[in-house]
ZAZARO-74340 format. One record per residue: x, y, z of N, C-alpha, C in turn; residue in one letter. Coordinates in steps of 0.1 Angstrom, whole numbers, padded with zeros to 4 digits, always signed. Layout:
<drentis>
XYZXYZXYZA;...
</drentis>
This chain:
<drentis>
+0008-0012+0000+0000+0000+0000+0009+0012+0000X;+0016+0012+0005+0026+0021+0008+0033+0027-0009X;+0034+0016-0014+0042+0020-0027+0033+0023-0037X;+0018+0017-0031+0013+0023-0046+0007+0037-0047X;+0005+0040-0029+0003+0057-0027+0020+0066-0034X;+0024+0060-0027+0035+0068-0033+0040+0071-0049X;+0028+0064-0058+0032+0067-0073+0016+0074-0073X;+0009+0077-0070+0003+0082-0067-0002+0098-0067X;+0010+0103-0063+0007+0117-0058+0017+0125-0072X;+0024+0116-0080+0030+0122-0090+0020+0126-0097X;+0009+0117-0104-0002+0117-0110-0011+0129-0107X;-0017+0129-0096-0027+0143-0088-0019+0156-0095X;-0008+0154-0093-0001+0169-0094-0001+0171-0107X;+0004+0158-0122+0002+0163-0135-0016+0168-0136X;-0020+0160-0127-0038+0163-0134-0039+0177-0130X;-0039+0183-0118-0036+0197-0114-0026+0207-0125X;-0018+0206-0128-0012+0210-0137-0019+0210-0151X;-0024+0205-0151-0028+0202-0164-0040+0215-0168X;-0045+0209-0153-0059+0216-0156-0060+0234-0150X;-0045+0234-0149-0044+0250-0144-0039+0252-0158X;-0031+0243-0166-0028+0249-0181-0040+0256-0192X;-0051+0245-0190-0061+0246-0200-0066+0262-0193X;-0068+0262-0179-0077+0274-0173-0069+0283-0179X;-0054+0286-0179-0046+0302-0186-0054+0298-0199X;-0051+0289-0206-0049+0289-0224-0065+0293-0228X;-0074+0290-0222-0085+0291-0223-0093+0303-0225X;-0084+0311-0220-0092+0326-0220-0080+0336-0233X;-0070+0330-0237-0061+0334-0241-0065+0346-0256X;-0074+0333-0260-0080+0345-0275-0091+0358-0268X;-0094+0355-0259-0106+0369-0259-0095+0381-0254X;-0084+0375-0245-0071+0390-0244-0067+0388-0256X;-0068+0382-0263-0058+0390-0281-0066+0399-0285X;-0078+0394-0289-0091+0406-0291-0093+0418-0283X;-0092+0418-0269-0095+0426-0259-0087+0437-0265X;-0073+0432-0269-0061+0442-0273-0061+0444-0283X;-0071+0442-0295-0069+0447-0302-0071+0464-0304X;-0071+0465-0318-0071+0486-0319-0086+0488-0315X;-0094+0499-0312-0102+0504-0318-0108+0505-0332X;-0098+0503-0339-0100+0508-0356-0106+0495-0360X;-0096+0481-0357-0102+0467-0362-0115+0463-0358X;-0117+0463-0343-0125+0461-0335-0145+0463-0343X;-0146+0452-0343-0162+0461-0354-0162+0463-0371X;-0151+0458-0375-0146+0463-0390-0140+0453-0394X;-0141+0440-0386-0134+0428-0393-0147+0419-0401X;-0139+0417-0412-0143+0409-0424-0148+0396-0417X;-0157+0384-0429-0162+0374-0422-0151+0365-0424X;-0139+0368-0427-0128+0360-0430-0116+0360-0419X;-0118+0372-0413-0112+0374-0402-0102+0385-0404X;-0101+0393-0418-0091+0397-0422-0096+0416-0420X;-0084+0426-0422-0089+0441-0417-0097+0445-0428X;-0104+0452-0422-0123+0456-0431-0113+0473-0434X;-0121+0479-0441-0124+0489-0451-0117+0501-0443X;-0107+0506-0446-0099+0523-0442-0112+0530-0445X;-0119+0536-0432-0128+0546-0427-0123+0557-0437X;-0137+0561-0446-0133+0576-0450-0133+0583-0444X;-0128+0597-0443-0129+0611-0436-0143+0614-0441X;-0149+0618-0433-0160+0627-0432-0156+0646-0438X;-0161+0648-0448-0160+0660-0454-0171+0669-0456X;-0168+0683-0450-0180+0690-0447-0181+0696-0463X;-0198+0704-0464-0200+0706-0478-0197+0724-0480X;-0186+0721-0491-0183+0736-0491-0166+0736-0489X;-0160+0722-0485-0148+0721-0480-0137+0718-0492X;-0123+0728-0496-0116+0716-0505-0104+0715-0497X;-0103+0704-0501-0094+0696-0493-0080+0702-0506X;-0068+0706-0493-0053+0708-0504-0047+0695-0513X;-0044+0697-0524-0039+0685-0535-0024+0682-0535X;-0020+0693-0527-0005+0689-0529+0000+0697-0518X;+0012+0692-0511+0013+0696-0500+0018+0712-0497X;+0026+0720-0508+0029+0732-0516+0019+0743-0511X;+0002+0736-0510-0011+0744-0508-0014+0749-0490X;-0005+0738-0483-0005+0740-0469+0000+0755-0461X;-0002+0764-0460+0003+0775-0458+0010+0774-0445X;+0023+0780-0447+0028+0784-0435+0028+0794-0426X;+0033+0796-0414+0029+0810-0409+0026+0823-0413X;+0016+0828-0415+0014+0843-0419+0023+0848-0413X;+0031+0859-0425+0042+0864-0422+0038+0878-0424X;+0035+0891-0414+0036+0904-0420+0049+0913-0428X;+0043+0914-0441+0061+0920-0446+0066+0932-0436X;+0075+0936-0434+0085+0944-0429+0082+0959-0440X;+0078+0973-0432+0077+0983-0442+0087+0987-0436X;+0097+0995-0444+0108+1001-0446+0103+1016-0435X;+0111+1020-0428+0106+1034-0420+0112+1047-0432X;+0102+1054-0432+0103+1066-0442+0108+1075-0432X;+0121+1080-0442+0123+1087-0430+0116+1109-0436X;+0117+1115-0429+0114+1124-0436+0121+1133-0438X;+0123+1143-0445+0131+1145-0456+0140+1156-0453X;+0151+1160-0446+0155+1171-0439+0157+1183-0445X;+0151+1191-0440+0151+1208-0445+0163+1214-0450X;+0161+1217-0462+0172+1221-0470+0176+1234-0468X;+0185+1236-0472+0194+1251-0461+0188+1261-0473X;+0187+1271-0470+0182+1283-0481+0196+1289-0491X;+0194+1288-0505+0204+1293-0509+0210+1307-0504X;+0222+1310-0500+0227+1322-0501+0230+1326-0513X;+0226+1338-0521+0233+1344-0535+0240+1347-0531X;+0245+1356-0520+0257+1366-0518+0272+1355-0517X;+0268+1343-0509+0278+1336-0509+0281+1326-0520X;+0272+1325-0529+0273+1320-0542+0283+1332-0549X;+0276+1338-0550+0287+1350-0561+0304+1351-0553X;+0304+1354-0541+0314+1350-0539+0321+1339-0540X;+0322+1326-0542+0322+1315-0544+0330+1315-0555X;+0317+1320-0567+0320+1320-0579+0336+1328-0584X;+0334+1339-0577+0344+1346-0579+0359+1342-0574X;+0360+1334-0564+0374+1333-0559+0381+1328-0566X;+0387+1331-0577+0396+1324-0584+0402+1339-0591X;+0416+1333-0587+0424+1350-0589+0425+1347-0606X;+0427+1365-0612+0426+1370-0622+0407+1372-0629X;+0400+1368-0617+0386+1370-0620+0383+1385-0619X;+0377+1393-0634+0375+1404-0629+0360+1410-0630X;+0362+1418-0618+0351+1423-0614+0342+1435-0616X;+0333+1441-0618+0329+1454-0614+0325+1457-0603X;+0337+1461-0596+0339+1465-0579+0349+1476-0580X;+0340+1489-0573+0348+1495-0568+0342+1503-0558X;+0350+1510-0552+0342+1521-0537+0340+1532-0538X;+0326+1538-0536+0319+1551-0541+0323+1566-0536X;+0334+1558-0525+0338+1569-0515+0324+1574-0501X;+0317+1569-0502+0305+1571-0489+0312+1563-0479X;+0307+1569-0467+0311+1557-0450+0324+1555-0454X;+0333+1567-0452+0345+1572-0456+0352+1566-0460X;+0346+1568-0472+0353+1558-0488+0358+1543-0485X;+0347+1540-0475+0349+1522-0470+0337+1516-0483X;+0327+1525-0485+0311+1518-0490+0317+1515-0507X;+0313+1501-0508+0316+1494-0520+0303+1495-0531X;+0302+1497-0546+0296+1494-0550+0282+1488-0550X;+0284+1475-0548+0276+1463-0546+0283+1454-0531X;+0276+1446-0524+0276+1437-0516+0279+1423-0519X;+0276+1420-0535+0279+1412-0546+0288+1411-0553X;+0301+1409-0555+0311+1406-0566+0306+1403-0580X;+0303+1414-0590+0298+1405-0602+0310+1410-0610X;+0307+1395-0622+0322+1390-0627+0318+1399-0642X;+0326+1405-0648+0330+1407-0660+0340+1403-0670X;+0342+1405-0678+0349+1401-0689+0359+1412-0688X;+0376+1410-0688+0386+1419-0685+0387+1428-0692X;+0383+1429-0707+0380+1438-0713+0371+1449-0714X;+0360+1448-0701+0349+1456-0701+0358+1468-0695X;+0345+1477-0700+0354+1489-0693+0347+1490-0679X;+0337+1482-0676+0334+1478-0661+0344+1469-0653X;+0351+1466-0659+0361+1458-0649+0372+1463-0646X;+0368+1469-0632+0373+1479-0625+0384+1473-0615X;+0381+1462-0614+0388+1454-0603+0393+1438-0608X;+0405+1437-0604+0411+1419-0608+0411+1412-0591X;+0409+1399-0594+0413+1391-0579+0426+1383-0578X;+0434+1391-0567+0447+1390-0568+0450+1379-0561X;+0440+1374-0552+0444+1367-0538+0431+1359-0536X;+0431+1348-0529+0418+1346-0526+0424+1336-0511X;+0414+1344-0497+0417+1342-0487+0434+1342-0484X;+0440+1355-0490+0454+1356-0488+0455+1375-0482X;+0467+1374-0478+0471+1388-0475+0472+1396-0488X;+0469+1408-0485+0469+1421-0495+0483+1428-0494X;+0486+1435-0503+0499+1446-0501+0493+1456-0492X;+0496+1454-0478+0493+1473-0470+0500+1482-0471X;+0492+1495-0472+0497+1509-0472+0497+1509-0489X;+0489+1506-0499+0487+1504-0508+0474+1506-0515X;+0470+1523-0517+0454+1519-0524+0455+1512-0535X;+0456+1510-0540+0456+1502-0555+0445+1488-0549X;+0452+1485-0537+0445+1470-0533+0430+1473-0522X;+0425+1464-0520+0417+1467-0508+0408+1450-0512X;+0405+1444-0499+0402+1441-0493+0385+1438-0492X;+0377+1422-0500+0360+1425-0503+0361+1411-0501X;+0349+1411-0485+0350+1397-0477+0333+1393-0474X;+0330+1383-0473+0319+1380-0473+0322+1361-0465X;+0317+1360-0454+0318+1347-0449+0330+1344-0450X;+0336+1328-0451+0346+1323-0453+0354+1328-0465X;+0349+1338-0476+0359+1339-0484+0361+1354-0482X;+0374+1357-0488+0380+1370-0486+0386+1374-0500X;+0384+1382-0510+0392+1385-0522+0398+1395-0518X;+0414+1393-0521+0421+1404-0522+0418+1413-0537X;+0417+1424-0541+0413+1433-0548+0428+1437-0551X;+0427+1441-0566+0436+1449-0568+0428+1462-0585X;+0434+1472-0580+0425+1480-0593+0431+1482-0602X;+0421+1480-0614+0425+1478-0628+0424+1492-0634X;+0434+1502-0636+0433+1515-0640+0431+1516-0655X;+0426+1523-0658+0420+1527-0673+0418+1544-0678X;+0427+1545-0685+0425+1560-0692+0409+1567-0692X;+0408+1579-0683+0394+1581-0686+0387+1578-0674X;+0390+1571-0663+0384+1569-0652+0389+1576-0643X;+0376+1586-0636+0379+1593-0626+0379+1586-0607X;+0392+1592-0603+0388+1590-0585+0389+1603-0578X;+0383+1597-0568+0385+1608-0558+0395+1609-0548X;+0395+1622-0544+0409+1626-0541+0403+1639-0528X;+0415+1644-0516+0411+1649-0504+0426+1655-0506X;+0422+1672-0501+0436+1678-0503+0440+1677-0492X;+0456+1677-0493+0459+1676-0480+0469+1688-0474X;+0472+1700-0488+0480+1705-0484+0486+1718-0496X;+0494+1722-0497+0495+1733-0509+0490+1746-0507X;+0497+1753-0520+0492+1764-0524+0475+1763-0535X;+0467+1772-0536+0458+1768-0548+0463+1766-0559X;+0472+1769-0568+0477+1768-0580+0484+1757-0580X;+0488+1748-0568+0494+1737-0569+0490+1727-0557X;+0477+1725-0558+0475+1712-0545+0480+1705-0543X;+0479+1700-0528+0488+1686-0528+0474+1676-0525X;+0469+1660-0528+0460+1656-0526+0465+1640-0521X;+0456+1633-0516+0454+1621-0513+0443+1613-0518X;+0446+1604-0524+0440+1600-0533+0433+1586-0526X;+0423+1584-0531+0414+1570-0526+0412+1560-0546X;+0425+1556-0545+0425+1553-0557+0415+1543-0561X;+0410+1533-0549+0399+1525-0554+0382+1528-0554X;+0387+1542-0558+0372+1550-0559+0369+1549-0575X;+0357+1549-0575+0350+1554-0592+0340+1565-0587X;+0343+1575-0601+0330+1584-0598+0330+1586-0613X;+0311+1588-0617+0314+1595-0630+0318+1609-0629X;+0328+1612-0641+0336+1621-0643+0328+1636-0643X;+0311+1635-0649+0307+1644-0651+0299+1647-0639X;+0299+1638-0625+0292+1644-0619+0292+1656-0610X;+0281+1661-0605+0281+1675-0599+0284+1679-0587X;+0281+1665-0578+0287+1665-0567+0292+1652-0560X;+0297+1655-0550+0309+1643-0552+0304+1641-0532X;+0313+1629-0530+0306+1624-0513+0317+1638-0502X;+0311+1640-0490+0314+1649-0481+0330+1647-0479X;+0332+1636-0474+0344+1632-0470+0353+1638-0486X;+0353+1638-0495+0365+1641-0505+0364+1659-0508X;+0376+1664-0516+0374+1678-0519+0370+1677-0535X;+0380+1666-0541+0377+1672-0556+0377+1653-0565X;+0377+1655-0577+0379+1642-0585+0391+1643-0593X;+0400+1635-0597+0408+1635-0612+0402+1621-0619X;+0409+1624-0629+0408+1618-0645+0422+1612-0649X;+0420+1598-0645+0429+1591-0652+0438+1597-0669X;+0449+1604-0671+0453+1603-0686+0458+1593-0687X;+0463+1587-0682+0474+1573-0688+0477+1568-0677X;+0484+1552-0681+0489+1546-0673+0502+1537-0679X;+0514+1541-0669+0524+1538-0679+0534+1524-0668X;+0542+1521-0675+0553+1512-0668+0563+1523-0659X;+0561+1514-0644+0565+1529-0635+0579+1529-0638X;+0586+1540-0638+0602+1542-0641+0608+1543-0625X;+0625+1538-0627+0628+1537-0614+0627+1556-0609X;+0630+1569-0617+0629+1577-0614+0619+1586-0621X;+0610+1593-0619+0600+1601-0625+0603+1614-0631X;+0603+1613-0643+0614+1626-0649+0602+1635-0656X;+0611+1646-0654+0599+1659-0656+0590+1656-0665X;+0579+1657-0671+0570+1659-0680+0567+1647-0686X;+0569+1634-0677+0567+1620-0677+0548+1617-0685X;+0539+1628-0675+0531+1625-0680+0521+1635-0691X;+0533+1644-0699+0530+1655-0712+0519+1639-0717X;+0511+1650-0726+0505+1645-0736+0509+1650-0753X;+0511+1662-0752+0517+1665-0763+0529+1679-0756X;+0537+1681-0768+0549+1690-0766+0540+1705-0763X;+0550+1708-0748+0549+1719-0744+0536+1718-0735X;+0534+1708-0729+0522+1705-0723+0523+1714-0708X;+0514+1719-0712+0513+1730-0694+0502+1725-0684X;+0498+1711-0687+0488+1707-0679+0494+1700-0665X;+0485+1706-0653+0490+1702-0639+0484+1686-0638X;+0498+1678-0634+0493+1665-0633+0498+1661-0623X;+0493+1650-0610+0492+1642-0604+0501+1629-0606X;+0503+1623-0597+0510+1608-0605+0512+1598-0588X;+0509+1587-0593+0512+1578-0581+0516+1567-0586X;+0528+1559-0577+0533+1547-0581+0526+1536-0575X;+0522+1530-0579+0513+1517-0576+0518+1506-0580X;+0510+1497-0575+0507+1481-0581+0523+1473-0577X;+0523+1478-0566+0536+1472-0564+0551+1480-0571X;+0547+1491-0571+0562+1500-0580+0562+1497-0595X;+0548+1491-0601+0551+1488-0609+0545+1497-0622X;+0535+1503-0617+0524+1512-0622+0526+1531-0622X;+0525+1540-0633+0531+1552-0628+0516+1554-0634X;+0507+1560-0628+0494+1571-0631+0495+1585-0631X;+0491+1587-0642+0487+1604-0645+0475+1606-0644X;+0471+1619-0638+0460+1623-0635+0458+1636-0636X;+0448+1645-0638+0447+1660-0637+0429+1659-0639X;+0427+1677-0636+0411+1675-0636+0403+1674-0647X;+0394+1667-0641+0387+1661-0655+0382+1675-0662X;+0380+1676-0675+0374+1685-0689+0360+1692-0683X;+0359+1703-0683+0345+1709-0675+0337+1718-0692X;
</drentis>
């Protein structure tokens, strides 16, 4: 008895075994299903195989994009450029235009000083340019923003802003200056002359500051000495004449009173 219990209990435990096998295996297909998708679930064929890709549902009025190109990316605001506005332009000066124009030495000018606001007052406030030939071209530009010859009327000095023209006067037979005595008998004055004066020759009266006018006769190459009757016009000339060396020693002018 003993030995046949003891083959016995090998037995009980395959049968237990056994039947704890079938209990797992048994329920095994309803967890494959259980796990399956949502998508299969309800959509399998009678063959067992995956049923029909669910169409999208499409609202009416809707198009769907054809190519992926149609998909838009972020709205992008373009970038405007900032305007800027437009900065106030400087007002022309003429006065410093004409100066401008003029700085370039040998430019000549009709400029000269009327003798008023003691024979300082210029013509014009404006440098206007002529042709060297005019007989308005009273004045050449000697210098520009440079020193003048002092102690020298011939020259003088017409400045406006940053530029400065040195002046020098272009003498011409027939052009009267004015002149302030300084000294003498009447039959023979002595005078000081404002050579960079113009006045017409015929006028009647002349500015406060001067006494009288002369009249250019000629202008010659100055000599190292001034010999008598240097500035005769013809033989035997009894006319009282004037004379000053200018232009750097280089200029001898005759002068006497103009024709009445």
């Amino acid at each position: 008895m003993s030995g046949a219990s003891g083959r016995e209990k090998p037995y009980g435990s395959v049968v237990l075994g056994a039947a704890a096998l079938v209990f797992l295996i048994g329920p095994l297909p309803v967890a494959l299903r259980n796990d399956a998708s949502p998508f299969e679930a309800g959509n399998a064929t009678s063959d067992g195989g995956p049923g029909p890709v669910p169409t999208p549902t499409v609202r009416s009025g809707t198009q769907l994009p054809s190519d992926e190109d149609d998909f838009p990316g972020p709205t992008r605001t373009p970038r405007v450029p900032a305007t800027r506005e437009p900065s106030p332009s400087r007002a022309r000066d003429p006065q410093a235009d004409a100066f401008a124009a003029a700085a370039r030495v040998g430019t000549c000018l009709n400029a000269y000083k009327t003798g008023y606001r003691d024979g300082a007052a210029w013509n014009s406030d404006v440098p206007v340019m002529v042709d060297c030939s005019a007989d308005a071209a009273y004045a050449r530009v000697a210098g520009v923003n440079s020193t003048c010859p002092s102690g020298e009327s011939a020259y003088a000095r017409l400045s406006y802003g940053d530029v400065s023209l040195c002046l020098e006067r272009r003498f011409q037979q027939g052009q009267c200056f004015l002149v302030k005595r300084t000294g003498g008998p009447d039959s023979a004055p002595e005078y000081s002359a404002n050579l960079f004066t113009w006045v017409d020759c015929g006028a009647d009266r002349i500015p406060a500051d001067f006494d009288s006018m002369l009249v250019i006769t000629g202008v010659f190459r100055a000599p190292s000495t001034i010999p008598r009757g240097a500035c005769s016009r013809a033989a035997n000339d009894r006319t009282r004449y004037w004379t000053w060396v200018v232009s750097d020693m280089n200029a001898l002018i005759c002068a006497t009173y103009p024709a009445r």
